[in-house]
C-alpha positions in Angstrom: -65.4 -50.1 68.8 -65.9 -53.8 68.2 -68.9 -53.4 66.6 -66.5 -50.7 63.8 -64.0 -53.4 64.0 -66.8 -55.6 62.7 -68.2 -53.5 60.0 -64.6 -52.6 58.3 -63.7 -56.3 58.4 -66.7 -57.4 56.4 -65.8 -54.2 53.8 -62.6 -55.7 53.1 -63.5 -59.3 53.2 -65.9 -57.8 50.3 -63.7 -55.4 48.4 -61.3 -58.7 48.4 -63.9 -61.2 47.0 -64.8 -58.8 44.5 -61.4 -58.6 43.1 -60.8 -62.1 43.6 -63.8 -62.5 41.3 -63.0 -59.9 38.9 -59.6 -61.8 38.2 -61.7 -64.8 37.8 -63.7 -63.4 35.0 -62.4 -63.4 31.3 -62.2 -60.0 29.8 -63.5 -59.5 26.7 -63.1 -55.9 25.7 -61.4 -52.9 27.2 -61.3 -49.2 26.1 -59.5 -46.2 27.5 -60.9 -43.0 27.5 -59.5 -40.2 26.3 -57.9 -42.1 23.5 -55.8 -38.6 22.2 -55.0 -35.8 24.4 -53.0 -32.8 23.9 -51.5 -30.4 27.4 -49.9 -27.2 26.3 -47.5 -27.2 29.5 -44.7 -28.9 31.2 -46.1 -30.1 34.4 -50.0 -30.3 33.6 -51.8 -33.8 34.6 -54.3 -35.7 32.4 -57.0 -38.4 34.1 -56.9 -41.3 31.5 -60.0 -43.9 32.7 -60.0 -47.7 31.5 -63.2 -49.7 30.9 -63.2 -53.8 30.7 -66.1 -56.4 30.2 -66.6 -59.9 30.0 -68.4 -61.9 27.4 -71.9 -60.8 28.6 -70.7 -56.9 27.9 -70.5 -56.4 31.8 -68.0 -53.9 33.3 -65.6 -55.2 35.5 -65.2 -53.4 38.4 -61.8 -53.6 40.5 -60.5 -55.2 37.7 -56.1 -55.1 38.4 -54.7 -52.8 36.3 -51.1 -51.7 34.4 -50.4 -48.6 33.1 -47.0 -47.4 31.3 -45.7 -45.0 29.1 -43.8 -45.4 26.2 -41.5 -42.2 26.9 -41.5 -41.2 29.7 -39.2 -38.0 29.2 -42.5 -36.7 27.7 -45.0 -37.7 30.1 -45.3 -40.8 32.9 -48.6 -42.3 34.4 -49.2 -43.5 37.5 -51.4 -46.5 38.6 -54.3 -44.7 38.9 -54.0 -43.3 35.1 -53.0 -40.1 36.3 -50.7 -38.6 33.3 -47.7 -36.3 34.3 -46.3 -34.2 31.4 -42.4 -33.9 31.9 -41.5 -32.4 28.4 -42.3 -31.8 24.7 -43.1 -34.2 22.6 -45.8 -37.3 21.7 -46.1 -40.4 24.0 -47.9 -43.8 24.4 -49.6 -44.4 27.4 -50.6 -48.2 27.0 -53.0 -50.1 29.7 -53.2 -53.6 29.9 -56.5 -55.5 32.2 -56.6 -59.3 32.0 -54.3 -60.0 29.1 -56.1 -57.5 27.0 -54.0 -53.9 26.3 -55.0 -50.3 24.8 -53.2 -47.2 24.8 -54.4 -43.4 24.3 -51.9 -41.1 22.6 -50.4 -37.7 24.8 -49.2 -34.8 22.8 -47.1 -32.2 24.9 -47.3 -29.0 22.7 -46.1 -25.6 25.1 -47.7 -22.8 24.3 -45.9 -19.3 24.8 -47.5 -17.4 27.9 -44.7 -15.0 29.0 -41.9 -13.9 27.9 -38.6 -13.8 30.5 -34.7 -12.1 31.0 -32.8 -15.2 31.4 -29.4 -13.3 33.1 -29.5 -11.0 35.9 -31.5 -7.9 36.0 -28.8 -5.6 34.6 -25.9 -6.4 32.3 -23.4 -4.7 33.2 -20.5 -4.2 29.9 -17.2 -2.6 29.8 -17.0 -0.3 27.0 -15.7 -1.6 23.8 -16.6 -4.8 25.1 -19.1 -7.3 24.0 -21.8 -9.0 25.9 -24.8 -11.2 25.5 -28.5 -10.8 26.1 -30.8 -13.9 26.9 -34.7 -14.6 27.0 -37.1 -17.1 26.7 -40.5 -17.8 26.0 -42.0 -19.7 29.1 -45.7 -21.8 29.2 -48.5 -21.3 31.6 -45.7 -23.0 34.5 -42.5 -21.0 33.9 -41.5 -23.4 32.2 -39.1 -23.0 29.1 -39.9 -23.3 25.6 -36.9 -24.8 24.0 -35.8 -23.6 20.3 -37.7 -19.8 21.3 -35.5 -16.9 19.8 -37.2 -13.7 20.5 -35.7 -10.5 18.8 -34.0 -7.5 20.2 -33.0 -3.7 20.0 -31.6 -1.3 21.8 -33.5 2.3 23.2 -30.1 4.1 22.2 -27.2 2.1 19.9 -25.1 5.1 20.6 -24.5 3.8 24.0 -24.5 0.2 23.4 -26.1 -1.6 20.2 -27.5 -5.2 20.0 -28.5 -7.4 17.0 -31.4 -10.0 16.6 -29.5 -13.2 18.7 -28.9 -10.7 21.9 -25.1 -10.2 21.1 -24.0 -6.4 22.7 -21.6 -4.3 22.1 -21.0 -1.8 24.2 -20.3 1.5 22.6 -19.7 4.4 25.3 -20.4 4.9 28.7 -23.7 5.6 29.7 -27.0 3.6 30.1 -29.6 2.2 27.5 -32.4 -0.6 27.5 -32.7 -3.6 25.3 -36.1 -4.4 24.7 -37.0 -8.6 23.5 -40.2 -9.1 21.3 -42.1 -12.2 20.1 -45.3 -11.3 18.6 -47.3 -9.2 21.9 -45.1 -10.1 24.5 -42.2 -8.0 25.8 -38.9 -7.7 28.4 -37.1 -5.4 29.2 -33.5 -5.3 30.0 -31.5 -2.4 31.7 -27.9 -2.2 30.4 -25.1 -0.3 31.9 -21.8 0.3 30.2 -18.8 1.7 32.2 -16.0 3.1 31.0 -12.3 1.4 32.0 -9.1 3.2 31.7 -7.4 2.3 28.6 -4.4 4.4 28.0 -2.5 7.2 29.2 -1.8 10.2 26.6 1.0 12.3 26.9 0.2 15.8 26.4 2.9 17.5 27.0 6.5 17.3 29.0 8.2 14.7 26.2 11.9 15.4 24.2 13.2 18.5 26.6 16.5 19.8 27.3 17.8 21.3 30.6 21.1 21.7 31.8 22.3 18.8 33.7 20.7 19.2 37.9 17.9 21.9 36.6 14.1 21.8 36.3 12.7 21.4 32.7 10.4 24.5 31.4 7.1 22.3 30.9 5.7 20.1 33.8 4.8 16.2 32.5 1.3 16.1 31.8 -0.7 12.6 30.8 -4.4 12.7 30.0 -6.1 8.7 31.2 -8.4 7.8 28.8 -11.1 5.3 27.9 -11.4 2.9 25.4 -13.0 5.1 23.3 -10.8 8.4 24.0 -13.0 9.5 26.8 -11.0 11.3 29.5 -11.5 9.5 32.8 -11.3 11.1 36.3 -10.6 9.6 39.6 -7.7 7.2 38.5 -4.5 7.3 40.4 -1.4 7.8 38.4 2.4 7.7 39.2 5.5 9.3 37.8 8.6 7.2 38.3 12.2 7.9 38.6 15.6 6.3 37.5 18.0 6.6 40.2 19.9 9.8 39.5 17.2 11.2 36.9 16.1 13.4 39.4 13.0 14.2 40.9 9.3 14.7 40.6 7.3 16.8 42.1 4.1 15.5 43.0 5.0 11.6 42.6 1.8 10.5 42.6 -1.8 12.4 41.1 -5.1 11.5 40.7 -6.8 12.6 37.2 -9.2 15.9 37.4 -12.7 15.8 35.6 -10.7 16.0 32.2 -8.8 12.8 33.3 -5.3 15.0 33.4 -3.0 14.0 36.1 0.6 16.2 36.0 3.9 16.8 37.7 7.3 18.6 37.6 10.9 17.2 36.5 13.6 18.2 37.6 16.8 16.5 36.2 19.5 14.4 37.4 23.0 16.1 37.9 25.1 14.0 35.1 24.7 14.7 31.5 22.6 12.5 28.7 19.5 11.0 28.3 17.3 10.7 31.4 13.5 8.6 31.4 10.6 9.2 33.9 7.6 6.4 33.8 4.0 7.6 34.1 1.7 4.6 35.2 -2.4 4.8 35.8 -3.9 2.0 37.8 -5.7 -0.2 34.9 -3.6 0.9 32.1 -1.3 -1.9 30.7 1.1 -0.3 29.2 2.6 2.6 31.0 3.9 6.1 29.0 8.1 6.6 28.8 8.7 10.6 28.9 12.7 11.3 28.2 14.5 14.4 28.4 17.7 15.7 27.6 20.4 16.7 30.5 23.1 19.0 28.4 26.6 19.6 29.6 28.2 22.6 30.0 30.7 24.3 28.6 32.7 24.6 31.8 32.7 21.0 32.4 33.3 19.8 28.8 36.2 19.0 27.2 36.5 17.7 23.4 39.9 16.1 21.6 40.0 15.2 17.9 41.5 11.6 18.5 41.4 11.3 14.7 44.3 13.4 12.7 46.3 14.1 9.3 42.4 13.9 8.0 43.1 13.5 3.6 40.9 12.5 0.8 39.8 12.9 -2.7 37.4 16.0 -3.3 33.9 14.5 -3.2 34.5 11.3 -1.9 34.6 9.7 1.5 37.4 9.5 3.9 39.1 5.9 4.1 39.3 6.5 8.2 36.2 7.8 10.4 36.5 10.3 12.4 36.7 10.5 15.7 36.3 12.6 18.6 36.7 11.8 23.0 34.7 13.9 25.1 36.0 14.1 28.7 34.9 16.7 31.5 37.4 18.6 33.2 39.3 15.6 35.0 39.2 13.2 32.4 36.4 11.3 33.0 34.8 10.0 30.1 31.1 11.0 29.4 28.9 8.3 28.7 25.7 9.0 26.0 26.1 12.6 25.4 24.2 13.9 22.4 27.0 14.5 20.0 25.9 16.5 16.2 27.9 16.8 13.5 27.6 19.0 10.7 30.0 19.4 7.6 31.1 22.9 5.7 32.4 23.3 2.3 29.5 22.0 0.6 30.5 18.7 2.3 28.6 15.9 4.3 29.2 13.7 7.2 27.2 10.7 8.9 27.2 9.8 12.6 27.8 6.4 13.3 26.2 7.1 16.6 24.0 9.8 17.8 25.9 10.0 21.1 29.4 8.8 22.8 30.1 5.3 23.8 31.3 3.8 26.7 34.3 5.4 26.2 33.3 8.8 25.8 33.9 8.6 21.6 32.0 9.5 18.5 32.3 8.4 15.2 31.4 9.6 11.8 32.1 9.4 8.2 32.9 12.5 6.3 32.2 12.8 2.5 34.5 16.0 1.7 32.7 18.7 -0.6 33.9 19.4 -4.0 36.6 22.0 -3.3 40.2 21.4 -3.0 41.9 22.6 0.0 41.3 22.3 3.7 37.8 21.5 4.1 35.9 21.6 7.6 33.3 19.9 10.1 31.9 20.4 13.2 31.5 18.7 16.1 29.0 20.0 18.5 28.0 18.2 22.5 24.5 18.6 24.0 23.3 21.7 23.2 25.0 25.0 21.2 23.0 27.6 24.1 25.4 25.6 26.6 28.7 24.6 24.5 30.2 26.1 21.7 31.0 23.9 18.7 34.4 22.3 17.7 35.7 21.8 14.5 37.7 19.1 12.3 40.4 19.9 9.4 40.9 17.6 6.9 42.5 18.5 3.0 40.3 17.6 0.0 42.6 16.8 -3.0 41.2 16.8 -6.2 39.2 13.4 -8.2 40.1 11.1 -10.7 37.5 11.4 -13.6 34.2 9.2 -13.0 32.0 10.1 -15.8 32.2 11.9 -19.3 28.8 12.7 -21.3 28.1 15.2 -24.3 27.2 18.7 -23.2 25.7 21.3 -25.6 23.0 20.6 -28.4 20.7 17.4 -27.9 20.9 16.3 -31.8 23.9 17.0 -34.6 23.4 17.7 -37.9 25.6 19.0 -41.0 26.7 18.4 -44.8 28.6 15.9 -45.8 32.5 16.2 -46.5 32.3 19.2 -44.1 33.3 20.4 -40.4 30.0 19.7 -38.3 29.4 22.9 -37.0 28.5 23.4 -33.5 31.1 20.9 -32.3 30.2 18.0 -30.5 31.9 18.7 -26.7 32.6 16.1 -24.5 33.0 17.1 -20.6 34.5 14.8 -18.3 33.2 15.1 -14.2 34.5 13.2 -11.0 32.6 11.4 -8.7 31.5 14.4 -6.8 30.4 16.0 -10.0 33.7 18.1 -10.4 35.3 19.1 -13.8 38.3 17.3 -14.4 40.8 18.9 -16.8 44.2 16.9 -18.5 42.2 14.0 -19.4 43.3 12.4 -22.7 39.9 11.9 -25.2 41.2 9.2 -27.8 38.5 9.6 -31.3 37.3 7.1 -33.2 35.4 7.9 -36.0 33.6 5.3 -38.1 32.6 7.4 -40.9 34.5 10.8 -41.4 37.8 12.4 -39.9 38.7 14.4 -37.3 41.5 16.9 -36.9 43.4 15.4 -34.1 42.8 11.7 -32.4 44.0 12.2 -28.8 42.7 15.5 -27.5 42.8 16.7 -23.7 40.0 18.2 -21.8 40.7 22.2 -20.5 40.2 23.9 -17.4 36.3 23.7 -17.8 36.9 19.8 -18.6 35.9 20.1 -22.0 37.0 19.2 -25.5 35.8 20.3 -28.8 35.8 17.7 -31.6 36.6 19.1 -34.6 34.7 16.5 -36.6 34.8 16.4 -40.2 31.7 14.6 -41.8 32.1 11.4 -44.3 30.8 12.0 -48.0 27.5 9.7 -47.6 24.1 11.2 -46.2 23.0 9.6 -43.1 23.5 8.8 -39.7 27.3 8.7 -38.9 29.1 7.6 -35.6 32.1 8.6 -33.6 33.2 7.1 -30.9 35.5 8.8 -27.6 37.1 6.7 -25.3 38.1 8.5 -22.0 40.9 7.7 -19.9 40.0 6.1 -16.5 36.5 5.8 -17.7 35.4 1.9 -18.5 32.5 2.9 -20.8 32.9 4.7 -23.8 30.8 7.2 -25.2 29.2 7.2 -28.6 28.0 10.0 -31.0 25.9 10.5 -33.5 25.6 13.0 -36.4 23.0 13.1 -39.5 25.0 14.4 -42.6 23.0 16.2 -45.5 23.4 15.8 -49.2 25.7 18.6 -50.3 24.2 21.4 -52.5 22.8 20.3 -55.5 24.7 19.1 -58.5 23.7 16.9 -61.2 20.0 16.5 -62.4 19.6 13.6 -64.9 16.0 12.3 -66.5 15.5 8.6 -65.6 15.4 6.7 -68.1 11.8 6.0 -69.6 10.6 2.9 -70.0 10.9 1.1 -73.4 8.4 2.3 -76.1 7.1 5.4 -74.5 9.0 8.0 -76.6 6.7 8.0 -78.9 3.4 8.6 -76.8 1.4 11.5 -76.9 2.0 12.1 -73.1 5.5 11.6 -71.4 5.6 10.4 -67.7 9.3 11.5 -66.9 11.6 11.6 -63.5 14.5 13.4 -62.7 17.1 12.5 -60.4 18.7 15.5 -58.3 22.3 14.6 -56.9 25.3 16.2 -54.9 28.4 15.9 -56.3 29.0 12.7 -54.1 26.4 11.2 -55.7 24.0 11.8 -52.7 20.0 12.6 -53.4 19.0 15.9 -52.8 15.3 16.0 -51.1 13.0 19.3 -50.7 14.6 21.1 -53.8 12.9 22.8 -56.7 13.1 21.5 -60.0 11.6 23.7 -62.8 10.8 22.3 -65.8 10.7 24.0 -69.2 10.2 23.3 -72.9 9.0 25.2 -76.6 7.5 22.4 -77.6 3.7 21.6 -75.8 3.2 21.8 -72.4 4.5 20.1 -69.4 2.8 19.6 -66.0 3.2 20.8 -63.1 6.3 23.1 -63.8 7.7 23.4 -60.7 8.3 20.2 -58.5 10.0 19.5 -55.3 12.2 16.4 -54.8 11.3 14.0 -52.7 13.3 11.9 -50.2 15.3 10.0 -53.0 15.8 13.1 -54.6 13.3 12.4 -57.6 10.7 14.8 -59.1 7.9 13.8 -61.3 6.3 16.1 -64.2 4.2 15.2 -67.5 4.9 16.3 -71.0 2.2 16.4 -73.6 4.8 17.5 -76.8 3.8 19.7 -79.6 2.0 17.3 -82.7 4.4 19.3 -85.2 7.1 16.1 -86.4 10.7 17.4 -85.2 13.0 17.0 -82.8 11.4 18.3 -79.2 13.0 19.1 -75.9 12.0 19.4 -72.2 14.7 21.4 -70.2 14.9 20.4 -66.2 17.1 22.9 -63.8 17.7 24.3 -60.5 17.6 27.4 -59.6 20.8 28.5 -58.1 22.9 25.9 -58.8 24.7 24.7 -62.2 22.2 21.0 -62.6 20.5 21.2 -65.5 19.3 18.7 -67.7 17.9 18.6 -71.2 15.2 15.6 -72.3 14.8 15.1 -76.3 12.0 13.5 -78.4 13.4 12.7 -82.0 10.8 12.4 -84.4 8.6 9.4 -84.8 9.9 8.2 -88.1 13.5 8.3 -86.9 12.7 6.6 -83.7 10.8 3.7 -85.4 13.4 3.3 -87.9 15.9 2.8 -85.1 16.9 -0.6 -83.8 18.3 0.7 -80.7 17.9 3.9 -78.8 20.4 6.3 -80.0 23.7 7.4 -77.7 22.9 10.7 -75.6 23.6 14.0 -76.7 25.7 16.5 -75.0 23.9 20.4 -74.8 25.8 23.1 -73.2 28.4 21.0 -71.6 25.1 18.2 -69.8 24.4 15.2 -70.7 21.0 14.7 -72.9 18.6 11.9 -72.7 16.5 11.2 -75.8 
C-alpha cells in the first residue's frame, strides 16, 4: 500500500507540473472542432474538442479551459465541451484557452418522428356541444415540435364532425373516430358523444275540462328528449301538485325506451283554473300542464248587477256590463271561466276572461243594428254543466254618421235638361243603418234643382231632381247633410243639345277665288254649345267637293274641299244635317265681281239661313 501511495503521488505531482507548465506557455493558435453542428432533437449531446499550440506549432496538452454558450435556452456546454440541446433554435458555443477564444456554431432543427393525441384517450362530448381535438408532432425524444398543426376528419360527421384545427362538434349520440394526418404519420382518436336530456315535450294531457273533484279523460303524458329531439330513457320525472289541484297518480315515472313518462289528474274540488308541473332530472325548464275545473249548475248562481241596459243601435253602451257569480250560499267564485256572446247581430268584449276577486265579470256590449230589445249571454265554465244566462238591454235607433251616392258610378245628360237617372244620396248611421227624416240642403253650382231642402225616406234615400246648366261640361252640385261635418260633392258631364245651327268659318282672306276651297263648318246647339260625332253632308251643282260626308270633331267642326265648276257665275256649296233644321249655304261670286270689290260683300240669307260668300 505504501508503495500505491507512492506511485499515485508521483502521478499527480506530474499531472500538476504539466499544467503548471501548460499555463506557462503562450498560446498561439486554437481551433475547435466541429466548427458547425446541426442535432435534430431536444435532448441530443454533441462532443465539441478544442486544440491550442504555442509558437513552435505544439499542442498544449492540459491546457485550462472555458466553454459557454451564447443561448443557452437552445443548447448549454459543459466543461468538458459536452453540448446539451434544450430547444430549437441556433447557438454560439465559444471556448476561450490562454487568452485566445473560438466558437463552433449549434443548430437545433427537430425533425418530426411520431405523431401523438395530446388529451386523454377518449373525448367524451355532450351532444350539441363542441369540443376540441389536440396532437402534436414529437422528435426522436418525445419531445414536442412547436408550431406542428396536423389535419383532421372524422370516420362518421353524422355523429360528430371536426374541421382542420381539431374543433368538434358533436352531432348525435353515438361513437366515431377522428383520425390526425401529417404527411405518413397517423393518430387516432376515439370520440364518444352522449346524449343529455334537454327538454320535456308534452304530448298530451294540456287545456282539459272536468267537473270540479273529477278525473280528466286523458292521462298527462311528457316525452324527455335530447338536444337534438331524441327521446331519452331512464330519466326520472315528477308531476307536481298545487295544494287543492288535486292529485296524481303515479307522482313520480321514469321514461320507457321512447323517453315517455305519464300519469293521471284528477282535479281539485273548487272550480277554475288548476296547474300540475312536470319536471325531468337535467331539464331546466320544467313543462306547466293546466286544466279546467267547471262548476255546476247546482252550485252556481248568476245576478245581472248591471240594469236599465240603453243605447243607440250600433253603438256601444256608455256603462259595461256586469255580472256576480256566487254559489249557492253566497260565496263568491274566484277565476271562473266566464264567455259571453251577443244576439241580434250584436257584439260584446270581455274585459276579463274570468271573475275577479269578487266573483264579477265585465264586458262591453256594441248593440246590433236593430231597434228594440236586443240580447247577450252570459255563460260560466262549461254549457254541458250550466246553462247560459242572458242580458236585456233596448237598442234605440242612430243619428246619421255617413251619407254617399248610391246608384250609377258616373252621370251624364244634355244640357238645360233633368239628368236622368237621378243622382240619390243615402244617408247610414254608424252601425251602417238607414237613417230616414234627414234634411239634404242642395247646392248647385251650375244648373237648378226642383227643391233645395229635401229629406231622406224610409230607405234613407233622396232623389235629386237635378236640372242641368246650358254649357257642356263637367258641372257640380253640392249636398250638405244634417249632422254630417263633410259634405258631399257631385259631378255630372252635360252634352251639347241636339244640333242647331251649322255656319262655314270664315275663309281666310284671298282664297275665294282659288281653284280649290279648304272650308270648315261649325256645328252648334242652340246654346251655342259644339256638337261633336255628327254628320255633316255636304252638297253642291257646281264641281265637286271632298269627302261628302264628315263627322264633327270635338269642337264641333267638319272639314271638306271644294274644287268649283270653271264656268264664271255665282257657285254654291250647301252643308246640312240630317235630321235636324242646320243647314248652311257657302257662295262663290264670280271672279270679276269679287276682284272689283273693295270689301267682301254682306251675307246673303237662303231659305231663312244665313249665307257666307
Amino acid at each position: 500500500m505504501s508503495i500505491l501511495s507512492y506511485t499515485h503521488s508521483l502521478r499527480s505531482q506530474y499531472e500538476a507540473d504539466s499544467l503548471a507548465a501548460a499555463s506557462l506557455t503562450p498560446v498561439r493558435w486554437i481551433g475547435v472542432s466541429p466548427t458547425v453542428d446541426t442535432a435534430s432533437s431536444i435532448g441530443d449531446t454533441i462532443q465539441l474538442a478544442v486544440t491550442a499550440t504555442d509558437a513552435r506549432g505544439n499542442a498544449l496538452l492540459g491546457a485550462p479551459t472555458v466553454w459557454s454558450s451564447s443561448d443557452t435556452s437552445v443548447a448549454t456546454v459543459d466543461s468538458a465541451g459536452t453540448v446539451v440541446t434544450r430547444g430549437p433554435g441556433g447557438s454560439a458555443i465559444m471556448v476561450a484557452v490562454g487568452g485566445k477564444s473560438v466558437k463552433a456554431r449549434v443548430y437545433v432543427i427537430q425533425r418530426p418522428a411520431a405523431l401523438r393525441i395530446s388529451a386523454d384517450t377518449l373525448l367524451r362530448i355532450a351532444e350539441g356541444d363542441r369540443g376540441k381535438a389536440a396532437a402534436h408532432l414529437v422528435d426522436a425524444r418525445g419531445h414536442e415540435i412547436p408550431g406542428s398543426s396536423p389535419g383532421w376528419h372524422s370516420a362518421d360527421p353524422s355523429v360528430a364532425s371536426v374541421d382542420s384545427l381539431g374543433d368538434a362538434v358533436a352531432v348525435a349520440p353515438g361513437r366515431t373516430t377522428f383520425t390526425a394526418s401529417s404527411d405518413a404519420m397517423i393518430a387516432q382518436l376515439p370520440v364518444e358523444v352522449y346524449p343529455v336530456p334537454s327538454s320535456l315535450t308534452l304530448l298530451s294531457g294540456d287545456g282539459q275540462r272536468a267537473p270540479a273533484g273529477r278525473r280528466v279523460s286523458q292521462p298527462v303524458t311528457v316525452q324527455v328528449v335530447s338536444r337534438s329531439g331524441r327521446p331519452i330513457s331512464g330519466a326520472p320525472v315528477r308531476f307536481i301538485l298545487e295544494d287543492g289541484a288535486g292529485r296524481a297518480e303515479p307522482q313520480s315515472d321514469t321514461s320507457d325506451t321512447q323517453g315517455i313518462a305519464r300519469a293521471s289528474w284528477t282535479l281539485g274540488d273548487f272550480p277554475g283554473r288548476q296547474t300540475l308541473t312536470v319536471t325531468a332530472e337535467g331539464v331546466a325548464s320544467p313543462t306547466v300542464v293546466t286544466a279546467e275545473a267547471e262548476p255546476v249548475a247546482a252550485n252556481t248562481r248568476l245576478t245581472v248587477v248591471s240594469e236599465g241596459l240603453e243605447g243607440k243601435a250600433g253603438s256601444t253602451l256608455s256603462e259595461s256590463v256586469v255580472v256576480r257569480v256566487t254559489d249557492t250560499s253566497g260565496v263568491a267564485m274566484v277565476a271562473v271561466p266566464v264567455a259571453w256572446a251577443a244576439g241580434d247581430d250584436g257584439s260584446v268584449v270581455a274585459a276579463e276572461s274570468r271573475t275577479d276577486s269578487l266573483g264579477e265579470a265585465r264586458a262591453r256590449w256594441t248593440l246590433g243594428p236593430r231597434s228594440g230589445t236586443q240580447r247577450a249571454y252570459v255563460q260560466v265554465g262549461s254549457p254541458r254543466t250550466v246553462p247560459r244566462f242572458p242580458v236585456t238591454a233596448r237598442a234605440l235607433a242612430g243619428e246619421a254618421a255617413k251619407a254617399s251616392v248610391v246608384g250609377a258610378a258616373k252621370h251624364e245628360g244634355s244640357v238645360n235638361q233633368v239628368l236622368r237617372p237621378a243622382v240619390q244620396i243615402q244617408v247610414l248611421d254608424r252601425a251602417g243603418n238607414v237613417v230616414p227624416g234627414v234634411p239634404v240642403t242642395l247646392l248647385p253650382a251650375t244648373g237648378t234643382v226642383a227643391d233645395s231642402v229635401v229629406t231622406t225616406d224610409s230607405t234613407g234615400r233622396v232623389a235629386i231632381s237635378w236640372t242641368l246648366g246650358r254649357t257642356a261640361g263637367v258641372q257640380h252640385l253640392t249636398a250638405e247633410v244634417e249632422g254630417i261635418e263633410r259634405a258631399i260633392e257631385i259631378s255630372a258631364r252635360a252634352r251639347a243639345s241636339r244640333p242647331a245651327n251649322l255656319a262655314f268659318v270664315t275663309p281666310k282672306p284671298g282664297t275665294a277665288n282659288r281653284a280649290v276651297q279648304s272650308l270648315d263648318v261649325d256645328l252648334t246647339d242652340a246654346y251655342g254649345n259644339p256638337v261633336p260625332d255628327q254628320p255633316v253632308v255636304f252638297s253642291t251643282k257646281f264641281g265637286t267637293v271632298s269627302p261628302a260626308r264628315v263627322m264633327t270633331d270635338a269642337r264641333g267642326r267638319a272639314h271638306t274641299r271644294w274644287t268649283p265648276a270653271s264656268k264664271v257665275g255665282r257657285r254654291t256649296l250647301v252643308a246640312a244635317v240630317k235630321g235636324s233644321e242646320a243647314r248652311t249655304t257657302f257662295v262663290l261670286e264670280p271672279p270679276a265681281a269679287a276682284t272689283q270689290a273693295k270689301a267682301p260683300a254682306p251675307a246673303k240669307k237662303e231659305n231663312g239661313k244665313r249665307t257666307n260668300r
